[in-house]
Structure formats: structure tokens, C-alpha cells
PDB file of N, CA, C and O in Angstrom:
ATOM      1  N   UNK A   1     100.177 -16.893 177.428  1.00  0.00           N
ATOM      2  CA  UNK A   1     100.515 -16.049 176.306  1.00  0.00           C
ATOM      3  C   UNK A   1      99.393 -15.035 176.101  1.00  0.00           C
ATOM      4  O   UNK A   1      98.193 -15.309 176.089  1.00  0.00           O
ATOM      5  N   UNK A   2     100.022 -13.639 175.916  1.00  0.00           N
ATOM      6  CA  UNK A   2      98.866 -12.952 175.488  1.00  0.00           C
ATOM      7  C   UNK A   2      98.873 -12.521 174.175  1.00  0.00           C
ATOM      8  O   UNK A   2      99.935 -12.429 173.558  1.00  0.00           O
ATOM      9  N   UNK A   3      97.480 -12.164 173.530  1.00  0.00           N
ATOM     10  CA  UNK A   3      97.667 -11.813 172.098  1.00  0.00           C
ATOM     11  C   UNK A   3      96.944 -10.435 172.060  1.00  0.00           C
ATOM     12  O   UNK A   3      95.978 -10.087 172.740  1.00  0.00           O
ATOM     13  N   UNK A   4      97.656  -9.693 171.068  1.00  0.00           N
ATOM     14  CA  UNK A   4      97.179  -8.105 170.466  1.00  0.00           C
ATOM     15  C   UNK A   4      96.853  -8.432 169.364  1.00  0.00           C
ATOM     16  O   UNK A   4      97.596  -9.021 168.579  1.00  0.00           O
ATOM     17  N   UNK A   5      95.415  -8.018 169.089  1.00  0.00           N
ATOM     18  CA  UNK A   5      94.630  -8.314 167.668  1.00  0.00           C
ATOM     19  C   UNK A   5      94.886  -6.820 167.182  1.00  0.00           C
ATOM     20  O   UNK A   5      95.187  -5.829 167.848  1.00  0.00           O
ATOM     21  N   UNK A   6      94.621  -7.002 165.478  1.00  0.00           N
ATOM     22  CA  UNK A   6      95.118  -5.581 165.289  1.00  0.00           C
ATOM     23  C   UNK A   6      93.850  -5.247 163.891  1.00  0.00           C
ATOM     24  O   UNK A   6      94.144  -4.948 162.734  1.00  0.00           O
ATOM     25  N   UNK A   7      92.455  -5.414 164.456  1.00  0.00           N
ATOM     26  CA  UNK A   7      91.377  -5.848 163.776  1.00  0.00           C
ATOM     27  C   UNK A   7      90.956  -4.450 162.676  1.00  0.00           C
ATOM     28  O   UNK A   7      90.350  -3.439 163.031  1.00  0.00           O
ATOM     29  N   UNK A   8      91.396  -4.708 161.489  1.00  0.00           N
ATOM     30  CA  UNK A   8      90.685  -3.736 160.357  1.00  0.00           C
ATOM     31  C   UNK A   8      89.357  -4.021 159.451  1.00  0.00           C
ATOM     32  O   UNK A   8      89.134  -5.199 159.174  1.00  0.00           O
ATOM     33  N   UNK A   9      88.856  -3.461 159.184  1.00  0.00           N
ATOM     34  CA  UNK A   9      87.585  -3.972 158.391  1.00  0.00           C
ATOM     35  C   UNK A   9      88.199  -4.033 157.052  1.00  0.00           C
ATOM     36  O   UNK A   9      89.159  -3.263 157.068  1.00  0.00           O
ATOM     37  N   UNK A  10      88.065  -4.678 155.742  1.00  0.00           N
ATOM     38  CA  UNK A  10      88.763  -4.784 154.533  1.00  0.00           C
ATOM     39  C   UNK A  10      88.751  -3.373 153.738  1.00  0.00           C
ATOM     40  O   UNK A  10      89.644  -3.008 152.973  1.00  0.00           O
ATOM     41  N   UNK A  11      87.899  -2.845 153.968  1.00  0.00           N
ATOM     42  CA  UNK A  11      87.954  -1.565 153.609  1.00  0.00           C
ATOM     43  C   UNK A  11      88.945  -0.316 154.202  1.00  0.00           C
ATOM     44  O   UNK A  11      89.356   0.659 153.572  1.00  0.00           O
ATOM     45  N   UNK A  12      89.132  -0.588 155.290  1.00  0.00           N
ATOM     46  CA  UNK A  12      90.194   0.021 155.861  1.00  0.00           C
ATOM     47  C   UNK A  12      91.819   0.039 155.054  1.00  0.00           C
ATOM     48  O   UNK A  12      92.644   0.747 154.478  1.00  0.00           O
ATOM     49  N   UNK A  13      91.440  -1.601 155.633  1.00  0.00           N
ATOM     50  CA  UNK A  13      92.947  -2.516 155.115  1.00  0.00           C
ATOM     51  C   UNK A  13      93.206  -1.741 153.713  1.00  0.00           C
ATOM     52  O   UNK A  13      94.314  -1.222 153.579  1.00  0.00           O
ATOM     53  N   UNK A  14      92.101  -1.607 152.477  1.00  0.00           N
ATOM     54  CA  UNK A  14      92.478  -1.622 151.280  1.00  0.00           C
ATOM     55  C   UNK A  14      92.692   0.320 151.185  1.00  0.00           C
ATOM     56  O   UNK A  14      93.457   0.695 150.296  1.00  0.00           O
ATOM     57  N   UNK A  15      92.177   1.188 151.876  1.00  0.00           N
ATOM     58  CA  UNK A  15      92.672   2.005 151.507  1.00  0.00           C
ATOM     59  C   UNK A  15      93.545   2.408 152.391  1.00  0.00           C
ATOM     60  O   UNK A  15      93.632   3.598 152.087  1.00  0.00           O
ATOM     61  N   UNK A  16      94.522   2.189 153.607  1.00  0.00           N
ATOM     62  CA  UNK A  16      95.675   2.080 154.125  1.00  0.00           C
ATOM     63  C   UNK A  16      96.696   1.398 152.559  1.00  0.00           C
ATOM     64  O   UNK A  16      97.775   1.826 152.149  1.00  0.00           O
ATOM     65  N   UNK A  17      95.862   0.257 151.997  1.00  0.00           N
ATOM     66  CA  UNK A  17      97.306  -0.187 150.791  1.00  0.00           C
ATOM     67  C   UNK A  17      97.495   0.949 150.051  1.00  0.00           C
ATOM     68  O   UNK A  17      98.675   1.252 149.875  1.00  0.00           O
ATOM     69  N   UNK A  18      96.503   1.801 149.473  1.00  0.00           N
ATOM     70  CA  UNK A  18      96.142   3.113 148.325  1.00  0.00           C
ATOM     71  C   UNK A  18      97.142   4.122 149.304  1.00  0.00           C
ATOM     72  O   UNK A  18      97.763   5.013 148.724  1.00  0.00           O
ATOM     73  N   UNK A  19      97.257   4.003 150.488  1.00  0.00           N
ATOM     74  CA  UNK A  19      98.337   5.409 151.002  1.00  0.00           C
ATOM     75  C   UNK A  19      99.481   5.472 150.693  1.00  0.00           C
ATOM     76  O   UNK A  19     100.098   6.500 150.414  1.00  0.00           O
ATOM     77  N   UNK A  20     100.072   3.870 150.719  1.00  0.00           N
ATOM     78  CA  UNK A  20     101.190   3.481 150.508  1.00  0.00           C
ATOM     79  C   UNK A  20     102.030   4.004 148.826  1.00  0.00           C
ATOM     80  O   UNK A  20     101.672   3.948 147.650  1.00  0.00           O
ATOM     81  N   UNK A  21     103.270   4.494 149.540  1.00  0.00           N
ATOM     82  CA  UNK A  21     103.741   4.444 148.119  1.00  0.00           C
ATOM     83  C   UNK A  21     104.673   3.410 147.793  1.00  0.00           C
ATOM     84  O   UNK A  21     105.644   3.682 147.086  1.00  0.00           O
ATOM     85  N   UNK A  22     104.522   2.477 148.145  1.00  0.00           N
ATOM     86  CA  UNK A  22     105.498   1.365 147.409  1.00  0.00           C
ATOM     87  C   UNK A  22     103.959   0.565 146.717  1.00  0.00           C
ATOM     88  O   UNK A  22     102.811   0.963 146.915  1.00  0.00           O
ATOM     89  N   UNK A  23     104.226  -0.207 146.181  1.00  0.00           N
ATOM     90  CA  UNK A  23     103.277  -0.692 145.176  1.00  0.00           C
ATOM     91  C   UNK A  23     103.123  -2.256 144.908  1.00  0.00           C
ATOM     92  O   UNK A  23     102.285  -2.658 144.102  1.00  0.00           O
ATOM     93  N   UNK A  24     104.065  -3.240 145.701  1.00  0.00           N
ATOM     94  CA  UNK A  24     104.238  -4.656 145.876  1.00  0.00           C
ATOM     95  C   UNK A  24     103.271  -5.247 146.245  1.00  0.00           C
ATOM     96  O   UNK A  24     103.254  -6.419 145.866  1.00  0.00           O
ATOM     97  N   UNK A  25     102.171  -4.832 147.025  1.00  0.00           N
ATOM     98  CA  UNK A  25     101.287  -5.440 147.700  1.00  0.00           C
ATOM     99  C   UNK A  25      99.398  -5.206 146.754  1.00  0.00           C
ATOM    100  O   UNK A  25      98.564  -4.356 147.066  1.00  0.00           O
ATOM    101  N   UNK A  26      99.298  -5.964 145.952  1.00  0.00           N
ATOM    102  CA  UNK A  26      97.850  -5.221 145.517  1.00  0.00           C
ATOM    103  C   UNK A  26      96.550  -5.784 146.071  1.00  0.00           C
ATOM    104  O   UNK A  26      96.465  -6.739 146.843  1.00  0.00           O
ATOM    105  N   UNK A  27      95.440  -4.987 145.519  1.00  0.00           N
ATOM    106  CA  UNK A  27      94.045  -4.947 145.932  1.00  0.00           C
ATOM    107  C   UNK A  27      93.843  -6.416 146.708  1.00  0.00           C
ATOM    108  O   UNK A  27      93.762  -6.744 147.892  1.00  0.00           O
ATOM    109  N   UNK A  28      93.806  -7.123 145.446  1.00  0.00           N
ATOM    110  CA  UNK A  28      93.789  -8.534 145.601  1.00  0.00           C
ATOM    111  C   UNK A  28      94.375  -9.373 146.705  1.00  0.00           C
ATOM    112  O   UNK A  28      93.715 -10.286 147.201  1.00  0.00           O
ATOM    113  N   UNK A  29      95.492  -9.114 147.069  1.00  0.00           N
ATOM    114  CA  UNK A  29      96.609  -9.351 148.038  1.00  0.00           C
ATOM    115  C   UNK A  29      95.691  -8.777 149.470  1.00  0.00           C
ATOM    116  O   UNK A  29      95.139  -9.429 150.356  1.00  0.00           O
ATOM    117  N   UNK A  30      95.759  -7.885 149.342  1.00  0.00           N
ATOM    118  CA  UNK A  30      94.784  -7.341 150.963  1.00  0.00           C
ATOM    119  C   UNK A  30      93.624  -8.068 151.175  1.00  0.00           C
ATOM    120  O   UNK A  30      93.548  -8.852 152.121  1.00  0.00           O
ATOM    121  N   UNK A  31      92.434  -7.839 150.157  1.00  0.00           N
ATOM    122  CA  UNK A  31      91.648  -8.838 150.189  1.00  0.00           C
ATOM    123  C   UNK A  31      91.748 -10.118 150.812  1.00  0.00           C
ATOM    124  O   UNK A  31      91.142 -10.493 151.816  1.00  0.00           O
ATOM    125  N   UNK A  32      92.675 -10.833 150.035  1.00  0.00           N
ATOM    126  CA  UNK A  32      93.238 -12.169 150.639  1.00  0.00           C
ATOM    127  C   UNK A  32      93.411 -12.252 151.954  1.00  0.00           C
ATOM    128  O   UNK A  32      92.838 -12.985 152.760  1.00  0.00           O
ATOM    129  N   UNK A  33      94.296 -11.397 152.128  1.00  0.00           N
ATOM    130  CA  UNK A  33      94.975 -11.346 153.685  1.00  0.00           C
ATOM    131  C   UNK A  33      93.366 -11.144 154.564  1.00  0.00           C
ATOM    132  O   UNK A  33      93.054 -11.891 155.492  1.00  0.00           O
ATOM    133  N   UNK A  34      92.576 -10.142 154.126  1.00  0.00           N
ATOM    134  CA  UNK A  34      91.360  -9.643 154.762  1.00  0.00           C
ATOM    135  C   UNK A  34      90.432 -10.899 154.953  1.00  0.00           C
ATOM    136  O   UNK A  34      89.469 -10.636 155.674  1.00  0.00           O
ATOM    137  N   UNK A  35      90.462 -11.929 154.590  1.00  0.00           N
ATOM    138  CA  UNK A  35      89.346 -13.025 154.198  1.00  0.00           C
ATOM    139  C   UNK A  35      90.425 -14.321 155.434  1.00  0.00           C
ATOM    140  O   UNK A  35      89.849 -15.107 156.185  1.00  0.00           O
ATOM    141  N   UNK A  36      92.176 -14.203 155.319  1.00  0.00           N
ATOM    142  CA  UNK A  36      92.189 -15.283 155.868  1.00  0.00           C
ATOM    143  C   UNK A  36      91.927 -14.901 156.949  1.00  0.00           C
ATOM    144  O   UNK A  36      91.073 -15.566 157.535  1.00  0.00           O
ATOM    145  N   UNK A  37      92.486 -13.762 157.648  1.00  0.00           N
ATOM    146  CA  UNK A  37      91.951 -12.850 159.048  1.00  0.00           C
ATOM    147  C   UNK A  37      90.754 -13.215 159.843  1.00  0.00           C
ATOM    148  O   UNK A  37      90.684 -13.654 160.991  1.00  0.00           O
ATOM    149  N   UNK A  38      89.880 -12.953 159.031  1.00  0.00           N
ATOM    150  CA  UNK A  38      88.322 -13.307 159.233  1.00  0.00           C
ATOM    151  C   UNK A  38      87.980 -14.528 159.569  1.00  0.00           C
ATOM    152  O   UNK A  38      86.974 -14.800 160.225  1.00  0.00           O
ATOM    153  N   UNK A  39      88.786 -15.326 159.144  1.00  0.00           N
ATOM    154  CA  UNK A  39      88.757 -16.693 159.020  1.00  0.00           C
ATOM    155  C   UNK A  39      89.063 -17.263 160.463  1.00  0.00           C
ATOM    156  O   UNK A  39      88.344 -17.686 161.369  1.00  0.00           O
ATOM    157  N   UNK A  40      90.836 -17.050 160.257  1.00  0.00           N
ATOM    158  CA  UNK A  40      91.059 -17.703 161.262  1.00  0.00           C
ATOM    159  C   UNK A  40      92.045 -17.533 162.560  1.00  0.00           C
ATOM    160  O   UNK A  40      92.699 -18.269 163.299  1.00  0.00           O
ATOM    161  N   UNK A  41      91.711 -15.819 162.374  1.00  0.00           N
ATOM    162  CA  UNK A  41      92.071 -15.129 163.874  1.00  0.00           C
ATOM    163  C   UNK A  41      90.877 -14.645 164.704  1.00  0.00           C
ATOM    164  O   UNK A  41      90.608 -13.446 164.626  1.00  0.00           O
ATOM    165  N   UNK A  42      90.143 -15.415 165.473  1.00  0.00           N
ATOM    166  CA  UNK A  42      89.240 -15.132 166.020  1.00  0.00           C
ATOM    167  C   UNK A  42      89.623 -15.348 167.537  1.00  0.00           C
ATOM    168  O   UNK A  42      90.795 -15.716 167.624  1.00  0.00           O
ATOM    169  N   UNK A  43      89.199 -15.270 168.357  1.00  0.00           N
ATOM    170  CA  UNK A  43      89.513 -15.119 170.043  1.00  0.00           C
ATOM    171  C   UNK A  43      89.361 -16.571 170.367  1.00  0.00           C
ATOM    172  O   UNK A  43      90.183 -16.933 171.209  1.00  0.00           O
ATOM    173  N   UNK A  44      88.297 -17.808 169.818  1.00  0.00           N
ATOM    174  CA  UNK A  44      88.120 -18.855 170.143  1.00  0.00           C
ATOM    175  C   UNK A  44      89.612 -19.545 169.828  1.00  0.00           C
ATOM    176  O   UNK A  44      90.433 -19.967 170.642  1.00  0.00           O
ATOM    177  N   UNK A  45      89.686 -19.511 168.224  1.00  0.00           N
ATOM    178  CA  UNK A  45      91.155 -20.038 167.754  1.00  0.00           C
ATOM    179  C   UNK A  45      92.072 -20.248 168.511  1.00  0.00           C
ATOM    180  O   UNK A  45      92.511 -21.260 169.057  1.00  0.00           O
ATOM    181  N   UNK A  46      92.489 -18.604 168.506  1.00  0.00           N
ATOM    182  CA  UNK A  46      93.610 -17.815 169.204  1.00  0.00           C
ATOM    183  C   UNK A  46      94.349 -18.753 171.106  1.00  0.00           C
ATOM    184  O   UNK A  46      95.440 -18.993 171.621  1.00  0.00           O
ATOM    185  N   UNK A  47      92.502 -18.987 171.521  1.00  0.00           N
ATOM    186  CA  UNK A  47      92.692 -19.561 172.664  1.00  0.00           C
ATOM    187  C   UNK A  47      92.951 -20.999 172.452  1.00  0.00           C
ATOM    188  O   UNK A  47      93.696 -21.643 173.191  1.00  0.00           O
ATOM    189  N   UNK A  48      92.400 -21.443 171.549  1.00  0.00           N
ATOM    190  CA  UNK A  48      92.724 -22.718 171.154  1.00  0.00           C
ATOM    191  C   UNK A  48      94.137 -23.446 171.606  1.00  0.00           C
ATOM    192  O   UNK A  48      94.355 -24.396 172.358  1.00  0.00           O
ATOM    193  N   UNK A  49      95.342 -22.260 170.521  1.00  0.00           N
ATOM    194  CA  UNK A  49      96.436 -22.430 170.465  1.00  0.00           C
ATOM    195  C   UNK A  49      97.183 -22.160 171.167  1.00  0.00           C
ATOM    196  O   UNK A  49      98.369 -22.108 170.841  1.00  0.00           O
ATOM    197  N   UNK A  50      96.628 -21.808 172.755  1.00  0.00           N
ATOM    198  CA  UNK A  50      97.598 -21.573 173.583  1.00  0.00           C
ATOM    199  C   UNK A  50      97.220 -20.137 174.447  1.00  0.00           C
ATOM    200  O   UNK A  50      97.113 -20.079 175.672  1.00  0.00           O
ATOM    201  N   UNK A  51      97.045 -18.984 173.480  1.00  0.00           N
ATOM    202  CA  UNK A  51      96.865 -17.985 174.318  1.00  0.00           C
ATOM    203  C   UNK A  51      95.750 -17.760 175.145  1.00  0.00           C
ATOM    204  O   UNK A  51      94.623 -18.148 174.836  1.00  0.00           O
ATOM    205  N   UNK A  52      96.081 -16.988 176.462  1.00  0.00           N
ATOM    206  CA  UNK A  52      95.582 -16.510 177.645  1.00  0.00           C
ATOM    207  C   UNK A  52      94.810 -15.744 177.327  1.00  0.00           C
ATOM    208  O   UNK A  52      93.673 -16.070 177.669  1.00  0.00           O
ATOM    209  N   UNK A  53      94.875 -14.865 176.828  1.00  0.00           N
ATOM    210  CA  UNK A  53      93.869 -13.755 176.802  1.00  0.00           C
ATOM    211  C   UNK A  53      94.151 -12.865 175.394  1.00  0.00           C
ATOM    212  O   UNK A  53      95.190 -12.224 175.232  1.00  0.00           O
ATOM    213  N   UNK A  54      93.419 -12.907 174.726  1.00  0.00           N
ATOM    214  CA  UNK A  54      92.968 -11.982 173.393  1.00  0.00           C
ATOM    215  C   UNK A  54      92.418 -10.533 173.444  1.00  0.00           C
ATOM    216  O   UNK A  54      91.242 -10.237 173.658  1.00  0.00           O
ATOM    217  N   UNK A  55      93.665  -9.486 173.164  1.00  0.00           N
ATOM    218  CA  UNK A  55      92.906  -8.068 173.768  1.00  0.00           C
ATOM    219  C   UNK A  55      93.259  -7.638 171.796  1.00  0.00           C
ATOM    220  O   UNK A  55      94.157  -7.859 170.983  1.00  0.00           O
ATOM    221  N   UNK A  56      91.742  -6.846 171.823  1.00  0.00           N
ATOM    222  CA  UNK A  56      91.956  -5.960 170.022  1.00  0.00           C
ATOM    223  C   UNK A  56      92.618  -4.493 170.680  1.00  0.00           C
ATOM    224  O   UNK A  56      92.533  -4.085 171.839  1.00  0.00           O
ATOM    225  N   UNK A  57      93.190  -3.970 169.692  1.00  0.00           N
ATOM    226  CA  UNK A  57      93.648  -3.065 169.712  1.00  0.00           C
ATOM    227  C   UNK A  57      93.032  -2.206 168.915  1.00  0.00           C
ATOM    228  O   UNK A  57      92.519  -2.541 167.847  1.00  0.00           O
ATOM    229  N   UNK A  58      93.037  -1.117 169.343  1.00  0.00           N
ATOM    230  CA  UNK A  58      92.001  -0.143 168.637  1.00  0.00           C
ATOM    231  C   UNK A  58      92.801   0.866 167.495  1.00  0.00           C
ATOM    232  O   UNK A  58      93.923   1.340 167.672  1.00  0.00           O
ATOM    233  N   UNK A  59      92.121   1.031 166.533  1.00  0.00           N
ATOM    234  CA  UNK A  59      92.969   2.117 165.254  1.00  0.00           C
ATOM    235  C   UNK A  59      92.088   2.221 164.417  1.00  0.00           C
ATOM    236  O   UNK A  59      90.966   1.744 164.588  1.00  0.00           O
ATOM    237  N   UNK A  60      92.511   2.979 163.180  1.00  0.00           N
ATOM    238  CA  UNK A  60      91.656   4.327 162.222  1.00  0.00           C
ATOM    239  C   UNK A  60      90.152   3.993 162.961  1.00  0.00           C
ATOM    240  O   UNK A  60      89.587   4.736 163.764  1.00  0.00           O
ATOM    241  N   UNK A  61      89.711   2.811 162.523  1.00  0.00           N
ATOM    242  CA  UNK A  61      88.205   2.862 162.060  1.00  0.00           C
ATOM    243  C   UNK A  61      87.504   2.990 163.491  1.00  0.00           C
ATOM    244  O   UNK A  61      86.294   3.193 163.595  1.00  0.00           O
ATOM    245  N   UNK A  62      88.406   2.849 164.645  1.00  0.00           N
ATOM    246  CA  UNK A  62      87.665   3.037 165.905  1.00  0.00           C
ATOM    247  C   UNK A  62      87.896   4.803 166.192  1.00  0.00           C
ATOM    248  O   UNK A  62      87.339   5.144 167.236  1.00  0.00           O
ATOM    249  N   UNK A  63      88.665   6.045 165.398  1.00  0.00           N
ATOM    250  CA  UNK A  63      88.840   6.809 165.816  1.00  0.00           C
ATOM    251  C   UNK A  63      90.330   7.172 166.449  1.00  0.00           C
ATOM    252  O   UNK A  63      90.584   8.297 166.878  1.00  0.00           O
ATOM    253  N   UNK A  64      91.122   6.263 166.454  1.00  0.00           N
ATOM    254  CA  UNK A  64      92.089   5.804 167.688  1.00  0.00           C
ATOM    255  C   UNK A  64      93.258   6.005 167.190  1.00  0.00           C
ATOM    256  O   UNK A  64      93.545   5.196 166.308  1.00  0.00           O
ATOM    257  N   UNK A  65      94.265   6.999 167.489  1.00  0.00           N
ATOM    258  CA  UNK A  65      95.796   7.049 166.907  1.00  0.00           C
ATOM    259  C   UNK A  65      96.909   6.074 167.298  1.00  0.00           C
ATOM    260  O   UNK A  65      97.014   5.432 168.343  1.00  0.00           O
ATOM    261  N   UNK A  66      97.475   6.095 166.555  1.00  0.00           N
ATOM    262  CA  UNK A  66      98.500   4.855 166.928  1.00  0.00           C
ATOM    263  C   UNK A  66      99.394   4.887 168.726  1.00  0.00           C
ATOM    264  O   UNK A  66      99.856   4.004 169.448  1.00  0.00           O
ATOM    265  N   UNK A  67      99.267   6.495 168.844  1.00  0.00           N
ATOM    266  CA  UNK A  67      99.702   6.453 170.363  1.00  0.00           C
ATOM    267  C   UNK A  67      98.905   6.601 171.288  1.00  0.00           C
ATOM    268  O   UNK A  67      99.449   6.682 172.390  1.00  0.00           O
ATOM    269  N   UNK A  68      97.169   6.712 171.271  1.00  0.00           N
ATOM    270  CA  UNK A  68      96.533   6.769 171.883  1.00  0.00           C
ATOM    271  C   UNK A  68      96.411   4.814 171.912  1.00  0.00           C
ATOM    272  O   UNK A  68      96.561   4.140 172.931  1.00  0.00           O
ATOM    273  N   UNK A  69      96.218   4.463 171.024  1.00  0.00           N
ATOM    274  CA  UNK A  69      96.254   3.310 171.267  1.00  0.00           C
ATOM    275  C   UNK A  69      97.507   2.475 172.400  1.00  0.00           C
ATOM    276  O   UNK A  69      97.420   1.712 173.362  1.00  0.00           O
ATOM    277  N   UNK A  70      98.582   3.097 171.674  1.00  0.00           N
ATOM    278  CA  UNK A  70      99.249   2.391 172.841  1.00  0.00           C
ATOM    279  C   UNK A  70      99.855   2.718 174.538  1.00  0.00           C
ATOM    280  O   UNK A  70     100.740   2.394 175.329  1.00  0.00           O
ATOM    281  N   UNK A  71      98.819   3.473 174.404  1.00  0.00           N
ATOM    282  CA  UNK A  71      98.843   4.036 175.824  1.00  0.00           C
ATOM    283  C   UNK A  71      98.147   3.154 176.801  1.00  0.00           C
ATOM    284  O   UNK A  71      98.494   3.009 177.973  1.00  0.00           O
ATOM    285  N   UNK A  72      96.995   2.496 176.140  1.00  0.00           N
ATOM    286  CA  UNK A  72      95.609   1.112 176.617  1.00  0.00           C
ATOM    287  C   UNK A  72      96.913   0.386 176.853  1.00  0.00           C
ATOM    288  O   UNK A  72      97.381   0.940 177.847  1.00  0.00           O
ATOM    289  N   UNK A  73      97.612  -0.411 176.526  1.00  0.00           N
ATOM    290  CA  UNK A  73      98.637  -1.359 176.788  1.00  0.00           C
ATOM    291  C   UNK A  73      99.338  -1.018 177.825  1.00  0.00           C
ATOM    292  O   UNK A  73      99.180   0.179 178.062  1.00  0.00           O
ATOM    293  N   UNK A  74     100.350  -1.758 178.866  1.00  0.00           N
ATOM    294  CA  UNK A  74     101.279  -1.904 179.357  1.00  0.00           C
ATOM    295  C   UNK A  74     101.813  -2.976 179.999  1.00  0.00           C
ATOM    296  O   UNK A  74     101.527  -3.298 181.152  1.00  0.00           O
ATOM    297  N   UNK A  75     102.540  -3.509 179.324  1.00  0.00           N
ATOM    298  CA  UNK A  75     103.542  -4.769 179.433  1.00  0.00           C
ATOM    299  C   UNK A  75     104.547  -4.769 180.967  1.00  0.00           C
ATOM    300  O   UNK A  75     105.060  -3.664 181.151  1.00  0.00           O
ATOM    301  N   UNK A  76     104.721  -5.301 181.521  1.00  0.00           N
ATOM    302  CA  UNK A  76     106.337  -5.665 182.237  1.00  0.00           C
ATOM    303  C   UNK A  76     106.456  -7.216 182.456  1.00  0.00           C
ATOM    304  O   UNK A  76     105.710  -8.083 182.911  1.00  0.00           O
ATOM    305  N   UNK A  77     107.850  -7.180 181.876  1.00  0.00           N
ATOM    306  CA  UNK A  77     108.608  -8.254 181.844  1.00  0.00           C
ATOM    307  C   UNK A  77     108.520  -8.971 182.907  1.00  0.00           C
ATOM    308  O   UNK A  77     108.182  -8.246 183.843  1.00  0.00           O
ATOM    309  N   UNK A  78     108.680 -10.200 183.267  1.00  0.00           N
ATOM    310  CA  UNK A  78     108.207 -10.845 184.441  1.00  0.00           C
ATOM    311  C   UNK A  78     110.041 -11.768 184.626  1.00  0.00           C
ATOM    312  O   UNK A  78     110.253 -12.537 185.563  1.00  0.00           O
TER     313      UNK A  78
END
């Protein structure tokens, strides 16, 4: 199994929520999410549970657009 990490710093995370115009999700809520992340998606884990190989994917805070990013990838079905 392979895994795509999709690694934000909490600060990121929280002003990506501030872009948003729907409003369901608050400060607090990201935070959260930002702390379990940290926690317990790490590459050791990840391998723990099975997966092969742990690749991050790069975005805002590396500079990196969402299609430059997925240009680094390429999948085929086996």
C-alpha cells in the first residue's frame, strides 16, 4: 500500500479554514484536527499499519500548486 501525506503546518491549515466561505468547521476544529495529525500520521505509524511507502505531497507552504504538485505523482493500475 502506498500512502500520500498531505502535510500542513497548523497555521496553514487555519488560514486555508479563514478562505473558506462556508463556516461549519471552526478555529478550534482545525486545531484539533492539526494536533491529531501530528500525533498520529507519521511515516513510522503509517508503516506500522501496513503501508509500503509514505510519500508527502507538497502544497502552499512548500510554494507548490495543486497541479504542480500533481505532476510529482504517477499511478498505474496494476
Amino acid at each position: 500500500m502506498t500512502v500520500l501525506r498531505f502535510p500542513q503546518s497548523e497555521a496553514d491549515l487555519l488560514g486555508q479554514n479563514e478562505e473558506r466561505t462556508r463556516n461549519d468547521v471552526s478555529a478550534a476544529d482545525v486545531s484539533a484536527y492539526a494536533a491529531v495529525t501530528r500525533r498520529e500520521v507519521n511515516g513510522a505509524r503509517l508503516r506500522d499499519e501496513g503501508a509500503a511507502f509514505v510519500y508527502d505531497v507538497p502544497g502552499r507552504g512548500q510554494g507548490v500548486t495543486p497541479a504542480e504538485a500533481a505532476r510529482r505523482f504517477t499511478f498505474h493500475r496494476a
